[in-house]
The first five atom37 places (N, CA, C, CB, O) and aatype in JSON, in Angstrom:
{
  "aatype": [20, 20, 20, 20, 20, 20, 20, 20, 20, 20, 20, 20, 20, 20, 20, 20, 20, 20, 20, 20, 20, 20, 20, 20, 20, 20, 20, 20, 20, 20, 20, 20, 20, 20, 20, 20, 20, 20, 20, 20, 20, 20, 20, 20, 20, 20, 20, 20, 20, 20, 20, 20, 20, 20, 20, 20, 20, 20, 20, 20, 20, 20, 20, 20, 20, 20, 20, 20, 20, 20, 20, 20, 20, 20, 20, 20, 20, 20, 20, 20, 20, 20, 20, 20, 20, 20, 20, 20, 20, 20, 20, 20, 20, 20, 20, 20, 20, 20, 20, 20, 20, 20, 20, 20, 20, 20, 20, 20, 20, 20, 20, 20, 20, 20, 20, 20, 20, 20, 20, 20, 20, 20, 20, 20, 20, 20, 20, 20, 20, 20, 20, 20, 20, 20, 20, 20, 20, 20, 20],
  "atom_mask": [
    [1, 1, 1, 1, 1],
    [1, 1, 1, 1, 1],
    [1, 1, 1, 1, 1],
    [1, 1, 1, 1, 1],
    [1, 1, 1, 1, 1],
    [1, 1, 1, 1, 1],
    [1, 1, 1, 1, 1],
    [1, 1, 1, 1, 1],
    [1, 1, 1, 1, 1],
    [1, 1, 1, 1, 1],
    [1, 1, 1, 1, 1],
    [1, 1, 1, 1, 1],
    [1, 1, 1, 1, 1],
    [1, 1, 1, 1, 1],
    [1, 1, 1, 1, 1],
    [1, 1, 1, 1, 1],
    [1, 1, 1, 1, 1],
    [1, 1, 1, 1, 1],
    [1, 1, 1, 1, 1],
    [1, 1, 1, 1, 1],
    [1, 1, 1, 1, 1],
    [1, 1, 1, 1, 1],
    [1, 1, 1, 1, 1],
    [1, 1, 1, 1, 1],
    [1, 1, 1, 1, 1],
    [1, 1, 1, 1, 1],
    [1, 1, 1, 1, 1],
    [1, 1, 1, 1, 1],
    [1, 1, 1, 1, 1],
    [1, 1, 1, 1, 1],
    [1, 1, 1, 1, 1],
    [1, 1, 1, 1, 1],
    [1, 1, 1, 1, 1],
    [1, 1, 1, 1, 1],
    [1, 1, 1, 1, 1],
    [1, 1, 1, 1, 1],
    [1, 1, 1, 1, 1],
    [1, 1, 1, 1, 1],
    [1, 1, 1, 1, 1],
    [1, 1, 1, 1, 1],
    [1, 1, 1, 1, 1],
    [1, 1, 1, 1, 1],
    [1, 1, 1, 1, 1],
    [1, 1, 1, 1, 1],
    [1, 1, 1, 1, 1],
    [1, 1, 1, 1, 1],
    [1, 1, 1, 1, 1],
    [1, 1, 1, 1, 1],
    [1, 1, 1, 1, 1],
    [1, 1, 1, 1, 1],
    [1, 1, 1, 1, 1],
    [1, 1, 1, 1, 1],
    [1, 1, 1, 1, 1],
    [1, 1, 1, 1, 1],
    [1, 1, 1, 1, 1],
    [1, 1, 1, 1, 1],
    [1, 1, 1, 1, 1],
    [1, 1, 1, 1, 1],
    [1, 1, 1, 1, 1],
    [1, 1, 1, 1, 1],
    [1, 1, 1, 1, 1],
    [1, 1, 1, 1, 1],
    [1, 1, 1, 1, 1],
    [1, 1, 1, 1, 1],
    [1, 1, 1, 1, 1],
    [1, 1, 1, 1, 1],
    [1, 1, 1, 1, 1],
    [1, 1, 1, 1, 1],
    [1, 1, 1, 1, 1],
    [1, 1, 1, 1, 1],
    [1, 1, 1, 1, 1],
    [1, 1, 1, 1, 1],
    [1, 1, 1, 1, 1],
    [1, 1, 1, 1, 1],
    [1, 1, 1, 1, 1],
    [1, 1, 1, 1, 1],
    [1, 1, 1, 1, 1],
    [1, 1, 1, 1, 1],
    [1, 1, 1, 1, 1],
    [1, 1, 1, 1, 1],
    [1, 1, 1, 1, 1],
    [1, 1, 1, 1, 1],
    [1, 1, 1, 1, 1],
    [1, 1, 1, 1, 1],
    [1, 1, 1, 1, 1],
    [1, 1, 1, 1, 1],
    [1, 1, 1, 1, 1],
    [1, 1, 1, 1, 1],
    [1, 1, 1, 1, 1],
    [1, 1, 1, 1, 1],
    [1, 1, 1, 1, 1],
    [1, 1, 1, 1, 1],
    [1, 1, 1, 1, 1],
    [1, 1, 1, 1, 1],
    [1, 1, 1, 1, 1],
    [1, 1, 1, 1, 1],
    [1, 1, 1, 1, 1],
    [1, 1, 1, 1, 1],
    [1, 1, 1, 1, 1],
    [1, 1, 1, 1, 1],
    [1, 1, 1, 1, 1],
    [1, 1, 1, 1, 1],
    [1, 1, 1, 1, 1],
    [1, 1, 1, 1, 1],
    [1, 1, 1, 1, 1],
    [1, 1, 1, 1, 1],
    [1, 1, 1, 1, 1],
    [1, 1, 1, 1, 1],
    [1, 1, 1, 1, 1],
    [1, 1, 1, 1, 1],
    [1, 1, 1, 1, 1],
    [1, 1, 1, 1, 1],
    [1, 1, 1, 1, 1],
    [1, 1, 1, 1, 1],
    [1, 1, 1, 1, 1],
    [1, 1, 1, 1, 1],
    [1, 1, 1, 1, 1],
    [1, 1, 1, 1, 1],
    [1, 1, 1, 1, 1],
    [1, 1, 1, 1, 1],
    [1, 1, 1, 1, 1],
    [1, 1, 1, 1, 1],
    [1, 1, 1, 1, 1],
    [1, 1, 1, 1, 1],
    [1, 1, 1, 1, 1],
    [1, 1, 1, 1, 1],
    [1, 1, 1, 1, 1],
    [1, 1, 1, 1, 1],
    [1, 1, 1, 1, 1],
    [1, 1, 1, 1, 1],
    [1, 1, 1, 1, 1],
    [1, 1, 1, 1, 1],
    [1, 1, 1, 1, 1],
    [1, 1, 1, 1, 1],
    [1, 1, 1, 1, 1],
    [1, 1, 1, 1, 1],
    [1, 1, 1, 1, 1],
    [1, 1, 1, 1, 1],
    [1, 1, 1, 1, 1]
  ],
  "atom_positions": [
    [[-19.11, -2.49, -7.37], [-17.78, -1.93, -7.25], [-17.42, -1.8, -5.77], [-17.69, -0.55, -7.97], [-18.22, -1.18, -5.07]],
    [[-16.13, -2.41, -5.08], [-15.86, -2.11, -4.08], [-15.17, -1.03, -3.74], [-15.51, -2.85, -3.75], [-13.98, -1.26, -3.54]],
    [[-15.59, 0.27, -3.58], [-15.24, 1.37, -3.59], [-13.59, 1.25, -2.25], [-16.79, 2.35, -3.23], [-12.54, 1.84, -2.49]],
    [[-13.74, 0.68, -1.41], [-12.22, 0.26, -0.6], [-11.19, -0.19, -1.46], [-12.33, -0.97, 0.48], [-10.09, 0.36, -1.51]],
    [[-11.52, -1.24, -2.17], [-10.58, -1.99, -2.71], [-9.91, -1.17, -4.21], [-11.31, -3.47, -2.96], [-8.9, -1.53, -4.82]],
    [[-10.56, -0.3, -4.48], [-10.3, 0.58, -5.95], [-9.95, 1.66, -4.77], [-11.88, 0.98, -7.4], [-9.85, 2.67, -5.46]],
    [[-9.76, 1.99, -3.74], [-8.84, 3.09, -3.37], [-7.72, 2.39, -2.75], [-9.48, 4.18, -2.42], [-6.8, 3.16, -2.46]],
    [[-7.6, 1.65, -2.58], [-6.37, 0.57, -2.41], [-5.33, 0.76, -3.49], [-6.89, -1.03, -2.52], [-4.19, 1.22, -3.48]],
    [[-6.2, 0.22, -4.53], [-5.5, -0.12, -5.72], [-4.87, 0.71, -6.31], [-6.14, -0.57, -6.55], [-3.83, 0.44, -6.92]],
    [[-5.59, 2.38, -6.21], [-5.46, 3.49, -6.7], [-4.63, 3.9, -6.13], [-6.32, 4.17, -6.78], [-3.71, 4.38, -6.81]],
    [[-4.48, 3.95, -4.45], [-3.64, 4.47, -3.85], [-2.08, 3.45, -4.12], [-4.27, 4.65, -2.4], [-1.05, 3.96, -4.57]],
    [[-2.15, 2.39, -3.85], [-0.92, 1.33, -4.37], [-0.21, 2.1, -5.59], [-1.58, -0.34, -5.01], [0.89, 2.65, -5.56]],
    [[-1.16, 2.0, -6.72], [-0.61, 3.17, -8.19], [0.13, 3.75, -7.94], [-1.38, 4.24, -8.84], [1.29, 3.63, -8.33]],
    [[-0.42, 4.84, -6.96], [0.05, 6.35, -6.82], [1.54, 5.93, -6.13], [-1.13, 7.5, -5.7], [2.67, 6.3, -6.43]],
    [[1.18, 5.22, -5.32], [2.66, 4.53, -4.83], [3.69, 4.2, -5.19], [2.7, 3.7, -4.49], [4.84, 4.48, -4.86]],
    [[3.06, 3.31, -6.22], [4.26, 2.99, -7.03], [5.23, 3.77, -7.89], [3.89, 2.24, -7.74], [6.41, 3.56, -8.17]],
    [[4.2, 4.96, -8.32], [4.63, 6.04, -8.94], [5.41, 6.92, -8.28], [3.73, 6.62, -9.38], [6.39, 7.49, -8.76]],
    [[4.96, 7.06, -7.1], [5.76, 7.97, -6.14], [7.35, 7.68, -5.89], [5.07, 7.87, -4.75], [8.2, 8.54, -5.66]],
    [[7.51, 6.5, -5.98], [8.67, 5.99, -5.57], [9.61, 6.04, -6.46], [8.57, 4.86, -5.18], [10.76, 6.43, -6.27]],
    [[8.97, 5.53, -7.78], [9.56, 5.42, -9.0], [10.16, 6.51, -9.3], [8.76, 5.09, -9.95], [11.35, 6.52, -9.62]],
    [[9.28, 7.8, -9.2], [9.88, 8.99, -9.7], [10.29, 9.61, -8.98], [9.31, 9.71, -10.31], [10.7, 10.67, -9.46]],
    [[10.51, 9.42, -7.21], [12.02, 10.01, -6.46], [12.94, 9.4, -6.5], [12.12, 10.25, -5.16], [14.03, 9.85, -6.15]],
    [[12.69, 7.81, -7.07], [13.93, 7.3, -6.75], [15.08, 7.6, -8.39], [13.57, 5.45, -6.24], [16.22, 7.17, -8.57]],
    [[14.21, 8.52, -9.4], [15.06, 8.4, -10.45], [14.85, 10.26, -10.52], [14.53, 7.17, -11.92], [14.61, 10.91, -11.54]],
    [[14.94, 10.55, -9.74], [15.33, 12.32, -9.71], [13.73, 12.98, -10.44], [17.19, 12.83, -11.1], [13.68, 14.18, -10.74]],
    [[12.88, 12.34, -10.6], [11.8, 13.67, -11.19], [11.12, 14.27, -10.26], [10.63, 13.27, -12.18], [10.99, 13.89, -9.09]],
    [[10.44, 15.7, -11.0], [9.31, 16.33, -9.45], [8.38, 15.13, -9.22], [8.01, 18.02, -9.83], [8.05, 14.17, -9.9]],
    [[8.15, 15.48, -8.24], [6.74, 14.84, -7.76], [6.01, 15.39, -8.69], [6.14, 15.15, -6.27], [6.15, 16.44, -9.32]],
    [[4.88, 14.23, -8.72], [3.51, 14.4, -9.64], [2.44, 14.46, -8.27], [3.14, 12.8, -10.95], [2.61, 13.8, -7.25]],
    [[1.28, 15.42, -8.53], [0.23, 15.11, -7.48], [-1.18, 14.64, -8.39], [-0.06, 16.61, -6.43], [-2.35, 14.97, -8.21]],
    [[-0.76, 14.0, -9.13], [-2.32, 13.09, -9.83], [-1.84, 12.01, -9.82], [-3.01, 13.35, -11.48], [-0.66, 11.67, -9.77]],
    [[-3.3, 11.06, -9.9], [-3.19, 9.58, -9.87], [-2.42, 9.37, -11.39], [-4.85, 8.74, -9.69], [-2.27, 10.18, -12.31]],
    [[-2.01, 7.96, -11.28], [-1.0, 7.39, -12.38], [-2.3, 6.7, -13.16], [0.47, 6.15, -11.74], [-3.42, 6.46, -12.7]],
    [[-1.74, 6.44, -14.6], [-2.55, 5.72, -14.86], [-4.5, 5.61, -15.41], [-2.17, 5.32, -13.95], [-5.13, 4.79, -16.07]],
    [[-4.99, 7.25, -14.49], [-6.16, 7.17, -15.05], [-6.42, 8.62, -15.3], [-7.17, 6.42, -14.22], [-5.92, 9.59, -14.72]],
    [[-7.38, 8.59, -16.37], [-7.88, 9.65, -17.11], [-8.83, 10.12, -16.36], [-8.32, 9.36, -18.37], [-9.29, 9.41, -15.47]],
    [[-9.29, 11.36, -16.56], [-10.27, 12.2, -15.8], [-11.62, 11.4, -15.38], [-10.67, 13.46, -16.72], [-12.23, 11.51, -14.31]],
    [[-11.97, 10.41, -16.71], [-13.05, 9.7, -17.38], [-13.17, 8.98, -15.71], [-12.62, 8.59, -19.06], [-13.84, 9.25, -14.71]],
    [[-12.13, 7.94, -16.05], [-11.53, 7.13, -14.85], [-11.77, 7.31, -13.36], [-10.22, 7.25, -14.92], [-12.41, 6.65, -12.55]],
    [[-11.2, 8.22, -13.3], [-11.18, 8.99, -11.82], [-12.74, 9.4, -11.76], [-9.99, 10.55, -11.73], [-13.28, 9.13, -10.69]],
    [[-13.2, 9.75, -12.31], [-15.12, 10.26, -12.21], [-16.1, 9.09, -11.83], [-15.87, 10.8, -13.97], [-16.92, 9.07, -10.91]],
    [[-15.81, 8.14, -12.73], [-16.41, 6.74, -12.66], [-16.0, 6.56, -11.27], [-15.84, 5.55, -13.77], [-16.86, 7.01, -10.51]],
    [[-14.89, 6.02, -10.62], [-14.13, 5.69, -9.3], [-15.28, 6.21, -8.4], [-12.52, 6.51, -9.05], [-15.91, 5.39, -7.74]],
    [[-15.58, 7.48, -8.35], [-16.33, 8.5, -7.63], [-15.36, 9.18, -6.31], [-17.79, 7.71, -7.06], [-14.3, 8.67, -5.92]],
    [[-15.96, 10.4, -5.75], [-15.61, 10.73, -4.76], [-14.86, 10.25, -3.35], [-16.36, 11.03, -4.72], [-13.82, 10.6, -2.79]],
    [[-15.88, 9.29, -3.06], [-15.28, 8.55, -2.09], [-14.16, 8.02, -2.08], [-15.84, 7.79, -1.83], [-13.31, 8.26, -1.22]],
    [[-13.95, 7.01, -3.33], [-12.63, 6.6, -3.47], [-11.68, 6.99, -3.66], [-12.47, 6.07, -3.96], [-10.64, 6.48, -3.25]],
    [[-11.77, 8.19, -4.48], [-10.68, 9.1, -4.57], [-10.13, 9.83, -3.48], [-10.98, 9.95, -5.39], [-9.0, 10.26, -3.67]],
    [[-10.78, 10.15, -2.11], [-10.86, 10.55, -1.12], [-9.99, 9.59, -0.31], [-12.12, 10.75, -0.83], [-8.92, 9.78, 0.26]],
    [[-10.79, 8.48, -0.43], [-9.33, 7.52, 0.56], [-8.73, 7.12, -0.05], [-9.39, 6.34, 1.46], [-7.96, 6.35, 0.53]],
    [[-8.54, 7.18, -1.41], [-6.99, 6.65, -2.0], [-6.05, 8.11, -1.57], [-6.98, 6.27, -4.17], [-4.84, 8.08, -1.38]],
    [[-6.76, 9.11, -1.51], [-5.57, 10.24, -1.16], [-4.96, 10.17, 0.22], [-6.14, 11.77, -1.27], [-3.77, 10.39, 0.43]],
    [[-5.68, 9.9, 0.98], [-6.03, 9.71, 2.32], [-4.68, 8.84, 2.45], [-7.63, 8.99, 2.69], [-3.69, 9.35, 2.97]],
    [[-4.66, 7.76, 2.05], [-4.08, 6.58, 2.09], [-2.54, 6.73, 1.49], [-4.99, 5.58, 1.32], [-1.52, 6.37, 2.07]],
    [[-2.61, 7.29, 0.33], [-1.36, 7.47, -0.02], [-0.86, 8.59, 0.85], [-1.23, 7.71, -1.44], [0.11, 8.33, 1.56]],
    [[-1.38, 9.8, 0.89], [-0.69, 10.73, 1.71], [-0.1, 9.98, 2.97], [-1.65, 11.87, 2.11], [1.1, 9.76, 3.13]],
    [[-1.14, 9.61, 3.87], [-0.77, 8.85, 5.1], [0.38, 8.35, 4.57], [-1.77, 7.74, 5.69], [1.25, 9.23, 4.62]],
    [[0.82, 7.22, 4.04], [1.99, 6.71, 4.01], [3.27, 7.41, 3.25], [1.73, 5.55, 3.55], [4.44, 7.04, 3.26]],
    [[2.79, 8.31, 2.72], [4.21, 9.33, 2.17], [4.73, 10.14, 3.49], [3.68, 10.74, 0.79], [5.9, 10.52, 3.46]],
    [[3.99, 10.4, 4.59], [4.23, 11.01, 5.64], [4.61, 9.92, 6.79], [3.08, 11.88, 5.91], [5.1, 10.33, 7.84]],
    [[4.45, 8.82, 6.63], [4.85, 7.52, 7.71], [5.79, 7.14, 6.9], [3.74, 6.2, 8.14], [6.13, 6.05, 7.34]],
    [[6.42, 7.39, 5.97], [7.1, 6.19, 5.21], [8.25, 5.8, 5.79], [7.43, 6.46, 3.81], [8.77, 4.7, 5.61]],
    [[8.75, 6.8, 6.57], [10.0, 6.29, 7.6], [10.21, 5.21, 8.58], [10.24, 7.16, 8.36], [10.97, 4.28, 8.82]],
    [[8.97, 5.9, 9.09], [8.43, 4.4, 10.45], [7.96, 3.09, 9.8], [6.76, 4.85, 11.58], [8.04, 2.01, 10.38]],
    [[7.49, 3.23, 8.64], [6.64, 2.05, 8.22], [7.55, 0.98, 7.59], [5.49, 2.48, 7.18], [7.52, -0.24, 7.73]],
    [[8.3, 1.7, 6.9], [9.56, 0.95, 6.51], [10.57, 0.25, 7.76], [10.43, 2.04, 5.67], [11.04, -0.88, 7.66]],
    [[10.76, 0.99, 8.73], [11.16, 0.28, 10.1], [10.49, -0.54, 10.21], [11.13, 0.89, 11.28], [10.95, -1.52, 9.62]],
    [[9.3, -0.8, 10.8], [8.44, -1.74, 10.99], [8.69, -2.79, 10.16], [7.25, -1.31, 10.89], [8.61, -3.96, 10.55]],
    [[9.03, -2.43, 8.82], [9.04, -3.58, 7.7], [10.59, -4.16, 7.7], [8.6, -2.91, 6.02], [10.92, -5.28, 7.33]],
    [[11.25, -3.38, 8.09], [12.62, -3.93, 8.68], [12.89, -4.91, 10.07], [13.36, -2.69, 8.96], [13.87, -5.6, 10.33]],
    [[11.88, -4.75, 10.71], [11.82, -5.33, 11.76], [11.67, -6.69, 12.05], [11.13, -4.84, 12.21], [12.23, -7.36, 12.92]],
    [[10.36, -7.2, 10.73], [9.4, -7.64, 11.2], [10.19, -8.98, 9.41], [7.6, -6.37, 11.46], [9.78, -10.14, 9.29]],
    [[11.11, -8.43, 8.55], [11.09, -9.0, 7.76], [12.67, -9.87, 7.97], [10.7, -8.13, 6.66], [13.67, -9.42, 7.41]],
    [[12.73, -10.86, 8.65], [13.56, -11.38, 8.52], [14.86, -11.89, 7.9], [13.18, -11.59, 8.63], [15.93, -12.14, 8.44]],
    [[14.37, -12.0, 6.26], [14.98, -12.58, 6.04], [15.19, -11.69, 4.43], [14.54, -13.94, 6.4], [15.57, -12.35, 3.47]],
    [[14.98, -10.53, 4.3], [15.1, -9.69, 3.28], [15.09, -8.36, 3.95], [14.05, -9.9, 2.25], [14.5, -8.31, 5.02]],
    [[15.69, -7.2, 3.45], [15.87, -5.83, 3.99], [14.52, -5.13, 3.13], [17.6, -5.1, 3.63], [13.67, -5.59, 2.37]],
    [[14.78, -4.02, 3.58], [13.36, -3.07, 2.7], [13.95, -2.96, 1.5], [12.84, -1.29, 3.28], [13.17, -3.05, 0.55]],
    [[14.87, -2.82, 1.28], [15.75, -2.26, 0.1], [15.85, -4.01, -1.09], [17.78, -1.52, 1.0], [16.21, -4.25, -2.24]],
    [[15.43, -4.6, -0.24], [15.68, -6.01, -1.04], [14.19, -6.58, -1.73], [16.34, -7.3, 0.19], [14.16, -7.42, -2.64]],
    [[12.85, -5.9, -1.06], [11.86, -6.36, -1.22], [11.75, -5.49, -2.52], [10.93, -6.34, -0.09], [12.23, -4.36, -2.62]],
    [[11.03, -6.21, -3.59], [10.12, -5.5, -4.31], [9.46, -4.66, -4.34], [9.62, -5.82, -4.54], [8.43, -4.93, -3.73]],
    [[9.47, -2.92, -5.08], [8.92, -1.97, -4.89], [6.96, -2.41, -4.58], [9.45, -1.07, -6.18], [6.25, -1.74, -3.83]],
    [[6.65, -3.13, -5.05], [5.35, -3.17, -6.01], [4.78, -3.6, -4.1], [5.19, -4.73, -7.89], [3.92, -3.03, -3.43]],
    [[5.55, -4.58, -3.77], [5.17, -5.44, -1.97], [5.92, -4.6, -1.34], [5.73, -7.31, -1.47], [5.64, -4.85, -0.17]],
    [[6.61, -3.86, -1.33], [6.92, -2.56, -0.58], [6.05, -1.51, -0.18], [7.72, -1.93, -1.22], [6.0, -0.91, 0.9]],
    [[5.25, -1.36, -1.4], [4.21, -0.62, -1.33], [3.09, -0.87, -0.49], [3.85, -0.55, -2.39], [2.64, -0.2, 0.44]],
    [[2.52, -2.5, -1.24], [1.45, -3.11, -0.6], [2.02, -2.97, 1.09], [1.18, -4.78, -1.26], [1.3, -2.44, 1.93]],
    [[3.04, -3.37, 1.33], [3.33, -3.59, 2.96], [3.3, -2.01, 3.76], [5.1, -4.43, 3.2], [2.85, -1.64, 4.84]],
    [[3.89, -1.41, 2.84], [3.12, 0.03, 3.93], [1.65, 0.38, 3.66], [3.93, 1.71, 3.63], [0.87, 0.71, 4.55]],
    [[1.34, 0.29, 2.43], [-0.13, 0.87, 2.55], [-0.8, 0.53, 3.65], [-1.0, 0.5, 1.5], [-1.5, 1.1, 4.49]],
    [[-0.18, -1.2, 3.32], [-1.37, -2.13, 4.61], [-1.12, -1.86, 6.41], [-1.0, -4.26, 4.43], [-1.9, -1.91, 7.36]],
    [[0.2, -1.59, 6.31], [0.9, -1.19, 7.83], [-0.18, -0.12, 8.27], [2.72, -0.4, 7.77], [-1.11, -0.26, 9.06]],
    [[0.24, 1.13, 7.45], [-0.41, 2.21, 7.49], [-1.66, 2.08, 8.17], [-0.53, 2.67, 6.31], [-2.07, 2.63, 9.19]],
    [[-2.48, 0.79, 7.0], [-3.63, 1.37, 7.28], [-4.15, 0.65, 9.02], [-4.71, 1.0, 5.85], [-4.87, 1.08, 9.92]],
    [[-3.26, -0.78, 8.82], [-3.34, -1.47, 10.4], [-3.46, -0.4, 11.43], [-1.93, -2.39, 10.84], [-4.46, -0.32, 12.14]],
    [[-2.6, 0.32, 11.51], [-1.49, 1.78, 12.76], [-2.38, 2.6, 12.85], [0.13, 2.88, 12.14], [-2.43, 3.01, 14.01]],
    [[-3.34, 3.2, 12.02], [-3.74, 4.18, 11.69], [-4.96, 4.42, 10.71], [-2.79, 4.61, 11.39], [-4.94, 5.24, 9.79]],
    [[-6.2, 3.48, 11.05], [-7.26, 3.63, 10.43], [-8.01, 2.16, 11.08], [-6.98, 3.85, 8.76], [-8.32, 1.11, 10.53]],
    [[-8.14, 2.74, 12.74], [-9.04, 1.42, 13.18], [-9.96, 1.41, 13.06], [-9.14, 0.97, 14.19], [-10.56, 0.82, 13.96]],
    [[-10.78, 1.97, 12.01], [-12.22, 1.53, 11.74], [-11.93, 0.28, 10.94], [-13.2, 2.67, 10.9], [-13.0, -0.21, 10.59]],
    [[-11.12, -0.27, 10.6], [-11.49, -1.72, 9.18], [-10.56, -2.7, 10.21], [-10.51, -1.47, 6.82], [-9.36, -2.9, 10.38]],
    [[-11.38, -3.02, 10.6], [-10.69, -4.9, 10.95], [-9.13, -5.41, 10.37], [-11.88, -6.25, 9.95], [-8.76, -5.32, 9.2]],
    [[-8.51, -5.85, 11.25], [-7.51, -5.95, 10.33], [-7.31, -7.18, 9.77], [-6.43, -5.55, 10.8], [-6.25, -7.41, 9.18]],
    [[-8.33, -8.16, 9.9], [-8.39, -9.11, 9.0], [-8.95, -8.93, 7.58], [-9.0, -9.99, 9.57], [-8.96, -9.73, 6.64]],
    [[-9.41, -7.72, 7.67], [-9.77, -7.43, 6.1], [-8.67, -6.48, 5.43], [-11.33, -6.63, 5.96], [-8.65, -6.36, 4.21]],
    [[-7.69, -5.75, 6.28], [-6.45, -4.99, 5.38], [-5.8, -6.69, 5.22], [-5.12, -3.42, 6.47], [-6.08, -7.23, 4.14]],
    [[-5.13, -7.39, 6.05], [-3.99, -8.21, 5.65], [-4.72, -9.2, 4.19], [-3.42, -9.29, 7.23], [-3.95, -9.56, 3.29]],
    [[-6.37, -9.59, 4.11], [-7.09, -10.2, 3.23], [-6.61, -9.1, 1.93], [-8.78, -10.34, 3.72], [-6.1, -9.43, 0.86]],
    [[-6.92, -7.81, 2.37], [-6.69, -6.84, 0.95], [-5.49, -6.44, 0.29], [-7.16, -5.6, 1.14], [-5.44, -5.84, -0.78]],
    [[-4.39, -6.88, 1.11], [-3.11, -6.92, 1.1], [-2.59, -8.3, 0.12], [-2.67, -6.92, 2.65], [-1.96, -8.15, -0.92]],
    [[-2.87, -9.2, 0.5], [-3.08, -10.51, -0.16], [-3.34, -10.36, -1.44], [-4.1, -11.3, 0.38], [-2.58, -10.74, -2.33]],
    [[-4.57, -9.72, -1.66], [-5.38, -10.01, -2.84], [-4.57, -8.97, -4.1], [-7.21, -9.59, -2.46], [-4.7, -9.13, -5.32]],
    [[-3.78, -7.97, -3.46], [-3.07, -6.68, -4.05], [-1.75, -7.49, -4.83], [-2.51, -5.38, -2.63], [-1.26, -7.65, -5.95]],
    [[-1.61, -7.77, -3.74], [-0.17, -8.46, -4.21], [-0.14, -9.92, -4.68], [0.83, -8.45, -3.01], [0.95, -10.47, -4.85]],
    [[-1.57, -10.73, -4.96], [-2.1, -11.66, -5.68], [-1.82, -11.0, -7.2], [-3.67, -11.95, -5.21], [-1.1, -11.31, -8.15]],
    [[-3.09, -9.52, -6.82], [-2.89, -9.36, -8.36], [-1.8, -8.41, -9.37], [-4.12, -8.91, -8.69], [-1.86, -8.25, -10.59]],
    [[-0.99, -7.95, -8.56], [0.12, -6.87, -9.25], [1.74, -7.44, -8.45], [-0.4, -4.76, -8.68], [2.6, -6.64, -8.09]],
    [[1.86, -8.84, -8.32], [2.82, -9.4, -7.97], [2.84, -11.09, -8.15], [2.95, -8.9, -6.73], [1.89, -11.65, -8.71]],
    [[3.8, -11.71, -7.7], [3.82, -12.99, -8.55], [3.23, -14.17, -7.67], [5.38, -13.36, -9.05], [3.39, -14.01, -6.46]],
    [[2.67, -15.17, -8.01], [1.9, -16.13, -6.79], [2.75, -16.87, -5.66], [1.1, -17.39, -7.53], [2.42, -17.98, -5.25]],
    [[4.0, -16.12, -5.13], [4.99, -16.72, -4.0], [4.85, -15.7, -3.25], [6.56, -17.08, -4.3], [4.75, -15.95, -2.05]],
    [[4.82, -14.7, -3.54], [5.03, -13.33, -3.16], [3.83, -12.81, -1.84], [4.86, -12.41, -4.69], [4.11, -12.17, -0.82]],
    [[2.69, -13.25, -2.21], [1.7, -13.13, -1.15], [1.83, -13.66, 0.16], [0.66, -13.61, -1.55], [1.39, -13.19, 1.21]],
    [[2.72, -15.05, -0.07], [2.5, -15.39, 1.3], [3.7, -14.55, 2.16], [2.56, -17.1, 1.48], [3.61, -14.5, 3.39]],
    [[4.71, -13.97, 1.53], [5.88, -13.03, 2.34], [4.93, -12.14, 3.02], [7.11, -12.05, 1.29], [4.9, -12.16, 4.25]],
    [[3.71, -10.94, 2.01], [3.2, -9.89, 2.48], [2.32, -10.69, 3.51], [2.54, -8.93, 1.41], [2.24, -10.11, 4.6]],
    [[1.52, -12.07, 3.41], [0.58, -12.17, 4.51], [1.6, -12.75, 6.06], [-0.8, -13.42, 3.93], [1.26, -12.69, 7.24]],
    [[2.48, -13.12, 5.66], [2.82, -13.81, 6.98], [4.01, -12.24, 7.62], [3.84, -15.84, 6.6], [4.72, -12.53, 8.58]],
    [[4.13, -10.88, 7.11], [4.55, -10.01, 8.02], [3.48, -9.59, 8.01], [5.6, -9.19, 7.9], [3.28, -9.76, 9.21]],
    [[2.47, -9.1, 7.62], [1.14, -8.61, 8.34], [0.84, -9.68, 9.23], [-0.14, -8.32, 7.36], [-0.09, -9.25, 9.92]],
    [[1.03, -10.48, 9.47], [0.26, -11.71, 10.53], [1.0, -11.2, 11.35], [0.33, -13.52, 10.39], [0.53, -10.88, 12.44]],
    [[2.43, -10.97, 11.04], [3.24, -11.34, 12.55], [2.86, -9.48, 13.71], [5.79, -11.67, 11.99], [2.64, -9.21, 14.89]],
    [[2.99, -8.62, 12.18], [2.83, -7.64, 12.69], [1.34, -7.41, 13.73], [3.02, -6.86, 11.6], [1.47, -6.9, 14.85]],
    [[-0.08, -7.86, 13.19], [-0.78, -8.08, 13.71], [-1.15, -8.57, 14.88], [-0.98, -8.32, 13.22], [-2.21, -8.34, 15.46]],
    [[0.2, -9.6, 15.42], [-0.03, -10.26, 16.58], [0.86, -9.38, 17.51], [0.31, -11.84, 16.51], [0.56, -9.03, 18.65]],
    [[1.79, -9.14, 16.94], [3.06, -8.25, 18.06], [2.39, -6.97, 18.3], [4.86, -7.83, 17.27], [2.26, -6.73, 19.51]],
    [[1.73, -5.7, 17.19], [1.35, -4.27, 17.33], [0.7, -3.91, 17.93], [1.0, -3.73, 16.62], [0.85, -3.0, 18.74]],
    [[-0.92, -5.02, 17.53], [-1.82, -4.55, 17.53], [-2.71, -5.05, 18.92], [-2.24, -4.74, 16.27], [-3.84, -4.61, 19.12]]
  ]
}
């Protein structure tokens, strides 16, 4: 089990959820979407730890990160991209900006692989080529 990549994924969830349910008037929820206690136990500690980590971080950047994604996206607005690569693109921003322990050839790889698997097979190369660009201009 890659305990990174299941707090990715987890945190992405939570993301998606987050958005979903401010953008249609409900409270915030503060549990993960999607998994049962069972779930979350199996996951273990750790992961649950940086999927919180991760989502929090970007509920508190989401202003800047979305700039960045305005910046950097030519040829679509934030508001035009897909919630699901909206997500993936801040998590991954986030984690570029603000968590230099991981290489960032392995966020834009995990970014890829996110939006490989919870988005459609055109769609990856949008999220890898603004993490590339961002990568070369930021960082």
């Amino acid at each position: 089990m890659n305990t990174r990549h299941d707090a990715r994924r987890l945190a992405l969830q939570y993301l998606y959820t987050y958005q979903f349910r401010k953008e249609n008037g409900y409270e915030e929820d503060t549990e993960f979407p999607c998994k049962d206690e069972d779930e979350l136990q199996e996951l273990g500690e750790e992961t649950i730890l940086y999927a919180t980590h991760l989502a929090r971080g970007v509920i508190e950047h989401m202003d800047d990160l979305d700039a960045i994604i305005e910046r950097y996206s030519l040829h679509r607005t934030v508001k035009k991209i897909g919630n699901i690569n909206k997500n993936i693109l801040r998590l991954s921003i986030f984690s570029l900006l603000y968590t230099k322990e991981i290489h960032s050839s392995i966020i834009i790889d995990e970014a890829v692989k996110l939006s490989i698997e919870f988005s459609d097979d055109v769609t990856y190369k949008f999220v890898n080529g603004i993490l590339d660009a961002i990568k070369k201009q930021e960082l």
